[in-house]
N, C-alpha and C positions, 0 to 999 in steps of 0.2 A: 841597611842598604847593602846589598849584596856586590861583591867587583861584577858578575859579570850580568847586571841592570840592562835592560835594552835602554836606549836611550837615544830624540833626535830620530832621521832619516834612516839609520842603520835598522833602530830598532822597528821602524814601521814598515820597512821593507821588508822584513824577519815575517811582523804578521803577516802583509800582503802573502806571504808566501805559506804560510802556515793557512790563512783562509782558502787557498787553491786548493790545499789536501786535506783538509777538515771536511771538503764537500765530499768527501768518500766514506767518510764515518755513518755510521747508522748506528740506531739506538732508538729508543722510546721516553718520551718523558715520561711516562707514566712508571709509577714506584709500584713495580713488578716482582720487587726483590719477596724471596722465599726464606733466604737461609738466616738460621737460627744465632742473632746477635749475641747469645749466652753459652753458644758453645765454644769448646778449645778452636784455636782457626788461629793462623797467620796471614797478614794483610801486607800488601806490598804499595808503599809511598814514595812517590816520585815526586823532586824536589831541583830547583836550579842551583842553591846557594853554592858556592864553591868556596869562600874566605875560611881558613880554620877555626874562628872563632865562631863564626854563623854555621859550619856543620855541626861544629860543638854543640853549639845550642839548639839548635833541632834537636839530634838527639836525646841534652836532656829534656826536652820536651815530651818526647815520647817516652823518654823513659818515667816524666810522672805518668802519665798516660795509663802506661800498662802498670803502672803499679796501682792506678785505681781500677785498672780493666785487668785483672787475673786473666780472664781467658781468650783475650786478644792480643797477639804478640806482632811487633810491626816489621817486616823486611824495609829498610830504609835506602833509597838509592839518591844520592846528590850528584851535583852539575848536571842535570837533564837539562838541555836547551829547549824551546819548545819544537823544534825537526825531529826529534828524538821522542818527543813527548808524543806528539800527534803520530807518529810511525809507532809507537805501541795500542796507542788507543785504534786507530784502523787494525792493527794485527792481531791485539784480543790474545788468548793463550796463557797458560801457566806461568811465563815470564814478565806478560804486561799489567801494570797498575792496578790497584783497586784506585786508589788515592792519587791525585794531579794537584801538586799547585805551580802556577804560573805567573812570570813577572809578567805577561803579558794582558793589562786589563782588554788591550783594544782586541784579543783575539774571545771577547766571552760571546760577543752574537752570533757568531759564528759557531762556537761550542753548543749557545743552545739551542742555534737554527738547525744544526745539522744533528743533532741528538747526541753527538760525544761524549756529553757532560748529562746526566741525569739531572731532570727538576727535583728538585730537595724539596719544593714544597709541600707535597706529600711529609715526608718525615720531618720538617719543621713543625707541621700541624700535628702528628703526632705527638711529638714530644712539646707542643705548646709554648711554643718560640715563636714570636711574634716577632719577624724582621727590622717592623719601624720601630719598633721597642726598644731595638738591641743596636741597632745601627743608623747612624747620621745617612739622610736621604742622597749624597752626591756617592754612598758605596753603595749603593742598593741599585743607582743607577750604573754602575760601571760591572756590575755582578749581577746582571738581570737583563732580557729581554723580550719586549713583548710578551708580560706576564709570567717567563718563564726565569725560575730561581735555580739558577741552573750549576751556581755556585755564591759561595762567599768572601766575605774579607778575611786577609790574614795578615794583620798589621797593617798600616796606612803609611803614604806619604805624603807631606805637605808642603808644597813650597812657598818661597818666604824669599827673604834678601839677606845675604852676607853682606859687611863692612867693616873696613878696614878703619878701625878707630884712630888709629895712633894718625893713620894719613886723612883723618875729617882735621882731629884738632890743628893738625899743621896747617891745614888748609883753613883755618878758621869755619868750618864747619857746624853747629853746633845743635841743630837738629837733623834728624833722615828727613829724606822727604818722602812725602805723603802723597803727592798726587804726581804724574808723569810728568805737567809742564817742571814741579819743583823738581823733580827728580834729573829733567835733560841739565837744569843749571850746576847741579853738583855734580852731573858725569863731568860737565866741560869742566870745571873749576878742578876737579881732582886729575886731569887730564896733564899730564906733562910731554911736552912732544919734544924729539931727537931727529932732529935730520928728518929724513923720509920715513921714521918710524917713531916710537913714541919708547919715553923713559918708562912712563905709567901712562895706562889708560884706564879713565874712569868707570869706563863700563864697557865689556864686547857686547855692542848690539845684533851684529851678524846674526842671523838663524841658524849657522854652521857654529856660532861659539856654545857649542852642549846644549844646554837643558835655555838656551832661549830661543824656542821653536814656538811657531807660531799658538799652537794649544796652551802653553804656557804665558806668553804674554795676555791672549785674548781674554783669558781668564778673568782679568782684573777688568775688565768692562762688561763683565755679564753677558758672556753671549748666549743667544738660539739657535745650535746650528740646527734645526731643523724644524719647518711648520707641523701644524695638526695632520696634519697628511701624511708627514713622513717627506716632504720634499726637504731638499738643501733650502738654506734659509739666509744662506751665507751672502747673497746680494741684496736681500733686505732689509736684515738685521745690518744699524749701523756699524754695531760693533766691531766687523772684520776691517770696515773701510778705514774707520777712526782708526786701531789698531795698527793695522796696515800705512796708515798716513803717518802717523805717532812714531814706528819704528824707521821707515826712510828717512823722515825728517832726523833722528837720531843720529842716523847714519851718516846722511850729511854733515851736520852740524859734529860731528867728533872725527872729520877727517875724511870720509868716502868711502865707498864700498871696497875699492881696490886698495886700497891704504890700511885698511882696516884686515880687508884678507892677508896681503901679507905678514902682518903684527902677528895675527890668529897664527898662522904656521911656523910660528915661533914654538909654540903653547906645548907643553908636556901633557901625556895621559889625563885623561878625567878622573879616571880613577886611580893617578898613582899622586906620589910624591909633588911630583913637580905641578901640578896642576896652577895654572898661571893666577889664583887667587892668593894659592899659599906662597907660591915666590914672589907678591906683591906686584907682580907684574898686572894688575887690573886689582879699581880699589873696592870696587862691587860687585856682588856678584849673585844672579838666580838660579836656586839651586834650591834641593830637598835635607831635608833635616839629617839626614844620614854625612853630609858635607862636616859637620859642624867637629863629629869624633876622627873623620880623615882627617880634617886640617888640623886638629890636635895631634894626633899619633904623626901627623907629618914635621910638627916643633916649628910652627910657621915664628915670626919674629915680631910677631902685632897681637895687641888685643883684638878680638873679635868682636862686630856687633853683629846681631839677627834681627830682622823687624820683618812686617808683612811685608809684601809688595806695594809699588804706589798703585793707584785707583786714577780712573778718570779724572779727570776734572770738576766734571760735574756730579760723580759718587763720592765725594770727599766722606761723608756720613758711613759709607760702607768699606771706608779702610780697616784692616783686618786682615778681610778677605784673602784666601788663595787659591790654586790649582789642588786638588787631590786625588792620587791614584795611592796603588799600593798593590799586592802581592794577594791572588786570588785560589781559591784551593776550591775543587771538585769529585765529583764520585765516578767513574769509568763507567759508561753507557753495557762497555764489555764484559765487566765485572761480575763473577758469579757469589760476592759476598758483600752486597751493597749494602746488608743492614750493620753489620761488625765494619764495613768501611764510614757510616754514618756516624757511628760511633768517636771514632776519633777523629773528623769532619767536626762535629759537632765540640768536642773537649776542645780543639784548638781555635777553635772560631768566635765561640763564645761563653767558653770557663774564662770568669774575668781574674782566676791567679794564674790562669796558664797564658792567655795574652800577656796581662803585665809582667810577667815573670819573661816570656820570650820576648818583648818588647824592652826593655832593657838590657837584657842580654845581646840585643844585635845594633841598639838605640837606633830604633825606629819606632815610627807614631803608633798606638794601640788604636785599634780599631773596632772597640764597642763603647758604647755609651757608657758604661759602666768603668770600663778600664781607663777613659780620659780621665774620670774622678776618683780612681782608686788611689788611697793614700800611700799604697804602697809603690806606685810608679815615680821613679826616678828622673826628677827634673829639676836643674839650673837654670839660673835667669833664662840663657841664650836657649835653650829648648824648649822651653816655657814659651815662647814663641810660638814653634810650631804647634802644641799642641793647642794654643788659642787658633789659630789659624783654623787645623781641625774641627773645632766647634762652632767656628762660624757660622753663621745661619746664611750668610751669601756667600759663602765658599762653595764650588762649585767642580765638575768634570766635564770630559769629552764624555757623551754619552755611548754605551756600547750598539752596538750597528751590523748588519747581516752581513755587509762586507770588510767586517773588522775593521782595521786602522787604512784601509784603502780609501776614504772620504778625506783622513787628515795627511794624507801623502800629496791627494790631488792639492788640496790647501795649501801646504806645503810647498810644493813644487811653483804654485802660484807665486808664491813668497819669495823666493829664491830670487825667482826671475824680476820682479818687483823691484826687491832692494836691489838687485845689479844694475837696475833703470834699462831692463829688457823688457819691460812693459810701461807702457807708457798713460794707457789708459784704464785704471785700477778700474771703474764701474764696468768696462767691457769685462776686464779680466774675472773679474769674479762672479759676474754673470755667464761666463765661460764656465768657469770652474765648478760651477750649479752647475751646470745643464751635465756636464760629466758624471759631476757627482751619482745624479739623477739616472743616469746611464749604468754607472756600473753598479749601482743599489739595486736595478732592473734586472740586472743580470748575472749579478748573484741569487735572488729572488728564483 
Protein backbone atom coordinates (compact mmCIF):
# COMPACT_ATOMS: atom_id res chain seq x y z
CA UNK A 1 0.00 0.00 0.00
CA UNK A 2 1.71 2.83 -1.15
CA UNK A 3 1.73 6.66 1.25
CA UNK A 4 0.68 8.43 -1.57
CA UNK A 5 -2.90 5.91 -2.52
CA UNK A 6 -5.62 8.12 -3.79
CA UNK A 7 -8.26 7.60 -1.61
CA UNK A 8 -12.14 8.85 -0.67
CA UNK A 9 -13.26 12.19 -2.69
CA UNK A 10 -9.59 13.52 -3.01
CA UNK A 11 -8.82 10.66 -4.97
CA UNK A 12 -11.99 10.69 -7.39
CA UNK A 13 -11.52 14.17 -8.01
CA UNK A 14 -7.83 13.46 -9.05
CA UNK A 15 -9.51 10.96 -11.79
CA UNK A 16 -12.44 13.40 -12.65
CA UNK A 17 -9.62 15.29 -13.72
CA UNK A 18 -7.43 13.03 -15.24
CA UNK A 19 -10.70 11.81 -17.44
CA UNK A 20 -10.91 15.56 -18.80
CA UNK A 21 -7.24 15.08 -20.37
CA UNK A 22 -7.14 11.49 -21.16
CA UNK A 23 -9.93 12.67 -23.89
CA UNK A 24 -6.91 14.20 -25.77
CA UNK A 25 -4.92 11.01 -26.01
CA UNK A 26 -5.04 9.13 -29.21
CA UNK A 27 -3.86 5.63 -29.87
CA UNK A 28 -5.08 2.61 -31.49
CA UNK A 29 -6.14 -0.54 -29.88
CA UNK A 30 -4.95 -2.49 -32.31
CA UNK A 31 -1.33 -4.22 -31.50
CA UNK A 32 0.42 -2.40 -34.33
CA UNK A 33 3.76 -2.85 -32.55
CA UNK A 34 6.76 -3.58 -34.99
CA UNK A 35 9.88 -3.58 -32.85
CA UNK A 36 11.99 -6.46 -32.21
CA UNK A 37 11.27 -7.78 -28.39
CA UNK A 38 14.90 -9.78 -28.67
CA UNK A 39 16.75 -6.89 -29.22
CA UNK A 40 19.17 -4.67 -26.99
CA UNK A 41 16.47 -1.63 -26.09
CA UNK A 42 15.83 0.23 -22.95
CA UNK A 43 12.16 0.76 -21.74
CA UNK A 44 11.05 3.53 -19.60
CA UNK A 45 8.46 2.65 -16.49
CA UNK A 46 6.51 4.93 -14.85
CA UNK A 47 5.27 4.13 -11.38
CA UNK A 48 3.39 6.16 -8.24
CA UNK A 49 5.09 4.31 -5.16
CA UNK A 50 7.04 6.85 -3.35
CA UNK A 51 7.63 4.92 0.50
CA UNK A 52 11.36 3.76 0.48
CA UNK A 53 10.61 0.49 1.02
CA UNK A 54 7.96 0.10 -1.93
CA UNK A 55 10.71 2.01 -4.43
CA UNK A 56 13.07 -0.70 -3.11
CA UNK A 57 10.98 -3.21 -4.25
CA UNK A 58 10.10 -2.26 -7.52
CA UNK A 59 13.30 -2.13 -8.43
CA UNK A 60 14.24 -5.38 -7.17
CA UNK A 61 11.56 -6.37 -9.26
CA UNK A 62 12.85 -5.30 -12.28
CA UNK A 63 15.92 -6.17 -11.38
CA UNK A 64 14.73 -10.06 -11.62
CA UNK A 65 13.15 -8.91 -14.60
CA UNK A 66 16.05 -8.07 -16.63
CA UNK A 67 18.02 -10.70 -15.30
CA UNK A 68 15.80 -13.00 -17.10
CA UNK A 69 15.36 -10.59 -19.98
CA UNK A 70 19.38 -9.87 -20.90
CA UNK A 71 18.41 -7.60 -23.50
CA UNK A 72 15.78 -5.34 -22.07
CA UNK A 73 17.06 -2.97 -19.53
CA UNK A 74 14.32 -0.79 -17.70
CA UNK A 75 14.58 3.22 -17.09
CA UNK A 76 12.64 3.29 -13.71
CA UNK A 77 10.96 6.57 -12.71
CA UNK A 78 8.69 6.67 -9.25
CA UNK A 79 6.18 9.09 -7.51
CA UNK A 80 4.49 9.68 -11.00
CA UNK A 81 0.87 10.98 -9.95
CA UNK A 82 -1.39 10.28 -12.53
CA UNK A 83 -1.35 14.56 -13.86
CA UNK A 84 2.07 13.52 -14.66
CA UNK A 85 1.21 10.37 -15.92
CA UNK A 86 -1.43 11.37 -18.55
CA UNK A 87 0.82 14.62 -19.38
CA UNK A 88 3.47 12.05 -20.83
CA UNK A 89 1.19 9.77 -22.29
CA UNK A 90 -0.59 12.95 -24.63
CA UNK A 91 3.08 14.16 -25.09
CA UNK A 92 4.70 10.83 -26.41
CA UNK A 93 8.63 11.68 -27.11
CA UNK A 94 11.86 10.13 -26.07
CA UNK A 95 11.15 11.09 -22.44
CA UNK A 96 7.59 9.62 -22.06
CA UNK A 97 6.72 5.90 -20.78
CA UNK A 98 6.67 2.75 -22.57
CA UNK A 99 5.23 1.31 -19.30
CA UNK A 100 2.24 3.11 -16.79
CA UNK A 101 1.09 1.79 -13.69
CA UNK A 102 -1.54 3.44 -11.86
CA UNK A 103 -3.17 3.51 -8.47
CA UNK A 104 -6.10 4.76 -10.22
CA UNK A 105 -8.41 1.70 -11.08
CA UNK A 106 -11.56 4.21 -11.78
CA UNK A 107 -9.28 6.11 -14.59
CA UNK A 108 -8.90 2.55 -16.92
CA UNK A 109 -12.28 3.47 -19.10
CA UNK A 110 -11.10 6.20 -19.86
CA UNK A 111 -7.58 4.91 -20.68
CA UNK A 112 -9.19 2.44 -23.00
CA UNK A 113 -11.90 4.57 -24.42
CA UNK A 114 -9.55 7.11 -25.43
CA UNK A 115 -6.77 4.62 -26.76
CA UNK A 116 -3.86 5.79 -23.96
CA UNK A 117 -3.52 2.51 -22.89
CA UNK A 118 -3.09 -0.14 -25.67
CA UNK A 119 -5.42 -3.51 -25.82
CA UNK A 120 -2.98 -6.19 -24.59
CA UNK A 121 -5.37 -8.59 -25.93
CA UNK A 122 -3.72 -9.00 -29.03
CA UNK A 123 -0.40 -9.97 -27.03
CA UNK A 124 -2.24 -11.93 -24.27
CA UNK A 125 -3.29 -14.08 -27.21
CA UNK A 126 -0.15 -14.46 -28.40
CA UNK A 127 1.58 -15.42 -25.69
CA UNK A 128 -1.54 -17.67 -24.63
CA UNK A 129 -2.50 -16.16 -21.44
CA UNK A 130 -6.00 -16.66 -20.87
CA UNK A 131 -7.08 -13.69 -18.53
CA UNK A 132 -10.05 -15.61 -16.59
CA UNK A 133 -7.40 -18.22 -16.17
CA UNK A 134 -5.09 -16.06 -14.39
CA UNK A 135 -7.22 -13.59 -12.70
CA UNK A 136 -10.29 -13.43 -10.21
CA UNK A 137 -13.46 -11.82 -12.47
CA UNK A 138 -13.93 -8.37 -10.05
CA UNK A 139 -9.87 -7.50 -11.68
CA UNK A 140 -10.67 -8.12 -15.12
CA UNK A 141 -13.58 -5.92 -14.52
CA UNK A 142 -11.73 -2.86 -13.11
CA UNK A 143 -8.85 -3.62 -15.88
CA UNK A 144 -11.08 -3.81 -18.81
CA UNK A 145 -13.62 -2.06 -20.88
CA UNK A 146 -16.09 -2.85 -23.21
CA UNK A 147 -14.20 -5.74 -24.45
CA UNK A 148 -11.09 -3.81 -24.38
CA UNK A 149 -7.82 -5.35 -22.10
CA UNK A 150 -6.40 -2.37 -21.99
CA UNK A 151 -4.44 -3.08 -18.91
CA UNK A 152 -3.71 -5.38 -15.92
CA UNK A 153 -3.46 -6.23 -12.12
CA UNK A 154 -0.55 -5.38 -10.36
CA UNK A 155 -1.23 -6.66 -6.88
CA UNK A 156 -4.66 -6.37 -5.26
CA UNK A 157 -6.37 -4.72 -2.59
CA UNK A 158 -8.92 -5.98 -0.36
CA UNK A 159 -10.97 -4.63 2.21
CA UNK A 160 -12.02 -6.11 5.34
CA UNK A 161 -12.45 -4.77 9.18
CA UNK A 162 -9.78 -3.91 11.78
CA UNK A 163 -10.59 -4.42 15.59
CA UNK A 164 -9.53 -3.59 18.39
CA UNK A 165 -9.30 -6.82 20.49
CA UNK A 166 -8.08 -5.84 23.82
CA UNK A 167 -11.32 -3.00 23.61
CA UNK A 168 -13.96 -6.16 22.40
CA UNK A 169 -12.91 -8.21 25.45
CA UNK A 170 -13.31 -5.06 27.87
CA UNK A 171 -16.25 -4.59 26.40
CA UNK A 172 -17.43 -8.18 26.81
CA UNK A 173 -17.36 -8.62 23.19
CA UNK A 174 -16.82 -11.97 22.06
CA UNK A 175 -17.69 -12.39 18.45
CA UNK A 176 -17.32 -9.70 15.32
CA UNK A 177 -20.22 -9.18 13.81
CA UNK A 178 -21.25 -10.45 10.87
CA UNK A 179 -23.95 -8.72 9.50
CA UNK A 180 -24.53 -4.66 9.82
CA UNK A 181 -27.60 -4.80 12.17
CA UNK A 182 -25.00 -6.95 14.55
CA UNK A 183 -22.42 -4.73 13.66
CA UNK A 184 -24.34 -0.99 14.61
CA UNK A 185 -24.81 -2.90 18.24
CA UNK A 186 -20.91 -3.31 18.84
CA UNK A 187 -20.24 0.19 17.30
CA UNK A 188 -22.54 1.64 20.11
CA UNK A 189 -21.43 -0.80 22.97
CA UNK A 190 -17.61 0.03 22.07
CA UNK A 191 -18.53 3.70 21.96
CA UNK A 192 -17.53 5.71 25.10
CA UNK A 193 -18.77 9.43 25.00
CA UNK A 194 -16.92 12.66 26.84
CA UNK A 195 -18.74 15.76 27.04
CA UNK A 196 -19.62 16.81 23.58
CA UNK A 197 -17.18 14.48 21.97
CA UNK A 198 -16.40 10.92 22.57
CA UNK A 199 -13.42 8.96 24.78
CA UNK A 200 -13.62 6.16 22.05
CA UNK A 201 -15.85 5.84 19.14
CA UNK A 202 -16.83 2.48 17.90
CA UNK A 203 -16.82 3.23 14.43
CA UNK A 204 -16.41 6.60 12.26
CA UNK A 205 -19.24 6.13 10.00
CA UNK A 206 -19.00 9.54 8.15
CA UNK A 207 -18.07 9.16 4.39
CA UNK A 208 -15.26 11.81 5.07
CA UNK A 209 -13.77 9.04 7.78
CA UNK A 210 -11.03 7.57 4.81
CA UNK A 211 -11.85 4.52 3.05
CA UNK A 212 -15.81 4.51 4.36
CA UNK A 213 -16.91 6.00 1.06
CA UNK A 214 -19.88 5.03 -0.17
CA UNK A 215 -18.14 2.26 -3.08
CA UNK A 216 -16.81 0.81 -0.05
CA UNK A 217 -19.74 0.23 2.07
CA UNK A 218 -22.06 -0.69 -0.83
CA UNK A 219 -19.91 -3.50 -1.59
CA UNK A 220 -21.23 -5.78 1.08
CA UNK A 221 -24.79 -5.66 -0.50
CA UNK A 222 -23.94 -6.67 -3.92
CA UNK A 223 -24.60 -3.91 -5.83
CA UNK A 224 -25.43 -3.13 -9.94
CA UNK A 225 -24.42 -0.05 -10.56
CA UNK A 226 -25.51 -0.25 -13.98
CA UNK A 227 -28.40 -2.00 -16.15
CA UNK A 228 -27.84 -4.01 -19.66
CA UNK A 229 -27.87 -0.85 -21.26
CA UNK A 230 -25.30 0.70 -19.59
CA UNK A 231 -27.72 3.12 -17.70
CA UNK A 232 -27.23 4.09 -13.74
CA UNK A 233 -28.91 1.39 -11.92
CA UNK A 234 -28.36 3.05 -8.65
CA UNK A 235 -32.36 3.92 -8.02
CA UNK A 236 -33.17 0.46 -8.72
CA UNK A 237 -30.99 -1.55 -7.38
CA UNK A 238 -31.96 -1.70 -3.65
CA UNK A 239 -28.70 -1.89 -2.61
CA UNK A 240 -27.74 2.09 -2.62
CA UNK A 241 -31.04 2.87 -0.82
CA UNK A 242 -30.56 -0.18 1.90
CA UNK A 243 -26.94 1.12 2.07
CA UNK A 244 -27.55 4.56 2.12
CA UNK A 245 -30.54 3.84 4.99
CA UNK A 246 -27.94 1.58 6.87
CA UNK A 247 -25.13 4.24 7.08
CA UNK A 248 -27.64 7.52 8.24
CA UNK A 249 -29.20 5.26 10.53
CA UNK A 250 -25.54 4.62 11.90
CA UNK A 251 -24.99 7.98 12.09
CA UNK A 252 -27.74 8.81 14.17
CA UNK A 253 -27.58 6.18 16.43
CA UNK A 254 -23.54 6.96 17.46
CA UNK A 255 -24.24 10.55 18.01
CA UNK A 256 -25.05 12.66 14.75
CA UNK A 257 -23.55 13.87 11.86
CA UNK A 258 -22.25 17.13 13.48
CA UNK A 259 -21.03 15.36 16.55
CA UNK A 260 -19.30 12.94 14.66
CA UNK A 261 -17.65 15.66 12.30
CA UNK A 262 -16.16 17.26 14.94
CA UNK A 263 -14.64 13.93 16.69
CA UNK A 264 -13.32 13.18 12.76
CA UNK A 265 -11.17 16.58 12.79
CA UNK A 266 -9.51 15.41 15.57
CA UNK A 267 -8.08 12.49 13.52
CA UNK A 268 -4.31 12.40 12.28
CA UNK A 269 -3.10 11.47 8.80
CA UNK A 270 -4.38 8.28 7.14
CA UNK A 271 -1.40 7.38 6.37
CA UNK A 272 0.81 8.32 9.05
CA UNK A 273 1.22 7.47 12.70
CA UNK A 274 -1.48 8.84 14.26
CA UNK A 275 -4.09 7.55 12.41
CA UNK A 276 -7.14 7.50 14.94
CA UNK A 277 -7.32 3.54 14.68
CA UNK A 278 -3.83 3.21 15.92
CA UNK A 279 -4.26 5.70 18.87
CA UNK A 280 -7.46 3.81 19.79
CA UNK A 281 -9.22 6.74 19.26
CA UNK A 282 -12.13 4.43 17.19
CA UNK A 283 -12.39 0.63 17.93
CA UNK A 284 -12.98 -0.38 14.27
CA UNK A 285 -12.10 0.21 11.48
CA UNK A 286 -12.65 -0.33 7.21
CA UNK A 287 -9.87 -0.25 5.68
CA UNK A 288 -7.34 -2.25 3.01
CA UNK A 289 -4.87 -4.94 4.05
CA UNK A 290 -1.98 -2.69 3.63
CA UNK A 291 -3.50 -1.03 7.27
CA UNK A 292 -2.49 -4.06 9.04
CA UNK A 293 1.91 -3.50 8.53
CA UNK A 294 1.23 0.53 9.16
CA UNK A 295 -0.51 0.00 12.29
CA UNK A 296 2.24 -2.36 13.27
CA UNK A 297 5.29 -0.20 12.28
CA UNK A 298 3.16 2.53 14.13
CA UNK A 299 3.65 0.17 17.82
CA UNK A 300 -0.16 0.73 18.39
CA UNK A 301 -0.89 -0.71 22.20
CA UNK A 302 -3.65 -3.36 21.22
CA UNK A 303 -3.86 -6.69 19.67
CA UNK A 304 -5.30 -6.48 16.37
CA UNK A 305 -8.19 -8.35 14.84
CA UNK A 306 -9.08 -8.51 10.74
CA UNK A 307 -12.35 -10.07 9.76
CA UNK A 308 -14.38 -9.43 6.46
CA UNK A 309 -16.94 -6.88 6.47
CA UNK A 310 -20.46 -7.44 7.82
CA UNK A 311 -23.07 -8.26 4.96
CA UNK A 312 -26.60 -7.40 4.84
CA UNK A 313 -28.89 -8.93 6.81
CA UNK A 314 -30.36 -10.98 4.60
CA UNK A 315 -26.66 -12.15 2.74
CA UNK A 316 -25.63 -13.63 6.10
CA UNK A 317 -24.41 -16.81 3.74
CA UNK A 318 -22.15 -14.55 1.72
CA UNK A 319 -20.11 -13.09 4.64
CA UNK A 320 -16.50 -13.00 3.46
CA UNK A 321 -17.18 -10.94 0.94
CA UNK A 322 -15.28 -7.59 0.22
CA UNK A 323 -14.41 -4.41 -1.91
CA UNK A 324 -11.43 -5.06 -4.42
CA UNK A 325 -9.37 -2.68 -6.23
CA UNK A 326 -5.56 -2.53 -6.57
CA UNK A 327 -2.63 -1.08 -8.58
CA UNK A 328 -3.06 -1.32 -12.48
CA UNK A 329 0.01 -1.35 -15.10
CA UNK A 330 -0.35 -0.60 -19.08
CA UNK A 331 1.55 -0.26 -22.29
CA UNK A 332 1.90 3.62 -23.75
CA UNK A 333 -0.55 3.93 -26.86
CA UNK A 334 2.82 6.48 -27.70
CA UNK A 335 5.10 3.95 -27.37
CA UNK A 336 7.64 2.94 -30.17
CA UNK A 337 8.76 -0.47 -28.22
CA UNK A 338 5.35 -1.97 -27.27
CA UNK A 339 6.58 -5.56 -27.76
CA UNK A 340 9.96 -5.31 -25.21
CA UNK A 341 7.28 -3.02 -23.09
CA UNK A 342 4.91 -6.29 -23.19
CA UNK A 343 7.50 -8.03 -21.94
CA UNK A 344 7.91 -6.95 -18.70
CA UNK A 345 3.99 -6.02 -18.53
CA UNK A 346 3.66 -9.51 -18.83
CA UNK A 347 6.77 -10.72 -16.09
CA UNK A 348 5.06 -8.47 -13.57
CA UNK A 349 1.55 -9.14 -13.97
CA UNK A 350 1.58 -12.69 -14.25
CA UNK A 351 5.05 -14.45 -13.17
CA UNK A 352 3.52 -16.02 -9.95
CA UNK A 353 7.31 -15.64 -8.14
CA UNK A 354 7.53 -12.13 -9.18
CA UNK A 355 4.02 -11.18 -7.91
CA UNK A 356 4.50 -13.13 -4.81
CA UNK A 357 7.85 -11.98 -4.27
CA UNK A 358 6.64 -8.07 -4.91
CA UNK A 359 3.56 -8.81 -2.88
CA UNK A 360 5.26 -9.49 0.16
CA UNK A 361 7.73 -7.12 -0.30
CA UNK A 362 5.19 -4.15 0.00
CA UNK A 363 2.41 -6.58 1.88
CA UNK A 364 -0.12 -6.26 -0.32
CA UNK A 365 -2.82 -8.90 -1.85
CA UNK A 366 -1.17 -10.84 -4.94
CA UNK A 367 -3.29 -10.69 -7.77
CA UNK A 368 -3.31 -13.84 -9.75
CA UNK A 369 -4.91 -16.96 -9.05
CA UNK A 370 -1.93 -18.66 -8.75
CA UNK A 371 -0.08 -16.40 -6.46
CA UNK A 372 -3.11 -16.37 -3.75
CA UNK A 373 -2.15 -20.19 -3.47
CA UNK A 374 1.51 -19.90 -3.84
CA UNK A 375 3.15 -21.48 -0.84
CA UNK A 376 5.65 -19.09 -0.96
CA UNK A 377 3.38 -16.14 -0.03
CA UNK A 378 3.69 -14.78 3.31
CA UNK A 379 0.64 -14.80 5.46
CA UNK A 380 -0.37 -14.53 9.25
CA UNK A 381 -3.71 -15.15 10.80
CA UNK A 382 -4.51 -11.32 10.45
CA UNK A 383 -3.63 -11.23 6.49
CA UNK A 384 -4.98 -14.57 5.90
CA UNK A 385 -8.06 -12.44 5.94
CA UNK A 386 -7.65 -10.49 3.32
CA UNK A 387 -6.40 -12.67 1.07
CA UNK A 388 -9.80 -14.96 1.67
CA UNK A 389 -11.61 -11.91 1.04
CA UNK A 390 -9.62 -11.96 -2.39
CA UNK A 391 -10.92 -15.21 -3.38
CA UNK A 392 -14.27 -14.58 -2.68
CA UNK A 393 -16.54 -15.59 -5.17
CA UNK A 394 -19.05 -12.63 -4.17
CA UNK A 395 -16.33 -10.15 -3.69
CA UNK A 396 -16.78 -7.72 -5.77
CA UNK A 397 -15.75 -3.74 -7.55
CA UNK A 398 -16.96 -0.42 -8.88
CA UNK A 399 -16.76 -1.40 -12.35
CA UNK A 400 -14.50 0.78 -14.74
CA UNK A 401 -16.75 3.40 -16.81
CA UNK A 402 -16.06 5.92 -19.90
CA UNK A 403 -16.24 8.61 -17.53
CA UNK A 404 -13.81 7.28 -14.99
CA UNK A 405 -14.68 7.58 -11.27
CA UNK A 406 -17.06 10.60 -12.20
CA UNK A 407 -20.39 8.26 -11.79
CA UNK A 408 -18.86 7.43 -8.08
CA UNK A 409 -18.23 11.24 -7.17
CA UNK A 410 -21.94 12.10 -8.41
CA UNK A 411 -22.82 9.00 -5.83
CA UNK A 412 -20.76 10.28 -3.66
CA UNK A 413 -21.65 13.65 -3.36
CA UNK A 414 -25.29 12.37 -2.98
CA UNK A 415 -24.05 10.76 0.21
CA UNK A 416 -22.65 13.57 1.68
CA UNK A 417 -25.54 15.44 1.41
CA UNK A 418 -27.77 12.52 2.82
CA UNK A 419 -25.86 11.87 5.86
CA UNK A 420 -25.95 15.76 6.70
CA UNK A 421 -29.88 15.35 6.48
CA UNK A 422 -29.58 17.88 3.44
CA UNK A 423 -31.54 15.45 1.58
CA UNK A 424 -34.53 14.41 2.74
CA UNK A 425 -35.95 12.40 0.17
CA UNK A 426 -33.30 9.52 -0.50
CA UNK A 427 -35.76 7.85 -3.75
CA UNK A 428 -35.77 11.48 -5.24
CA UNK A 429 -32.14 11.75 -4.55
CA UNK A 430 -30.88 8.93 -6.23
CA UNK A 431 -33.23 9.04 -8.90
CA UNK A 432 -31.39 12.43 -9.29
CA UNK A 433 -28.27 11.22 -9.16
CA UNK A 434 -29.11 8.53 -12.22
CA UNK A 435 -30.32 10.77 -14.49
CA UNK A 436 -26.77 12.80 -13.88
CA UNK A 437 -25.07 9.98 -13.93
CA UNK A 438 -26.75 9.20 -17.25
CA UNK A 439 -25.73 12.64 -18.44
CA UNK A 440 -22.33 12.73 -17.98
CA UNK A 441 -21.71 8.98 -19.31
CA UNK A 442 -23.44 10.89 -22.47
CA UNK A 443 -21.12 13.23 -22.56
CA UNK A 444 -18.24 11.77 -22.19
CA UNK A 445 -19.28 9.17 -24.96
Amino acid sequence: MPEARRTGVVALAATAALSLLATACTGSSENSADDDPNANTTITFWHGWNAPSEVKAIKDNVARFEAAHKNIKVKVVGNMTDAKINQGLRAGGSNSPDVVSSFSTDSVGKFCASGAFVDLGPFLKKADVDPAKVFHKPLLDYTRFEGNQCSLPLLNDAYGLYYNKDAFAKAGITEVPKTWSEFAEVAEKLTKEKGDSYERLGFMPNYHGYETTPGHYVSQWGPTYFDADGKSNIAKDPAFANMMTYQKGLVDKLGGFAKLEKYRNTFGDEFGAKHPFHTGQVAMQLDGEWRLQMAKDAGVKFEIGTAPLPVADDQKADHGKGYLSGTIMGIAATSKKQNAAWELVKYMTTDTEAVVAFANDIHNVPSTIAALESPKLKIDPAFKTFIDIAKHPKSNTTPAHVDGGTYQITLQDLGYRYEAGKVKDLKAGLEETAKQIDTDIAKAK
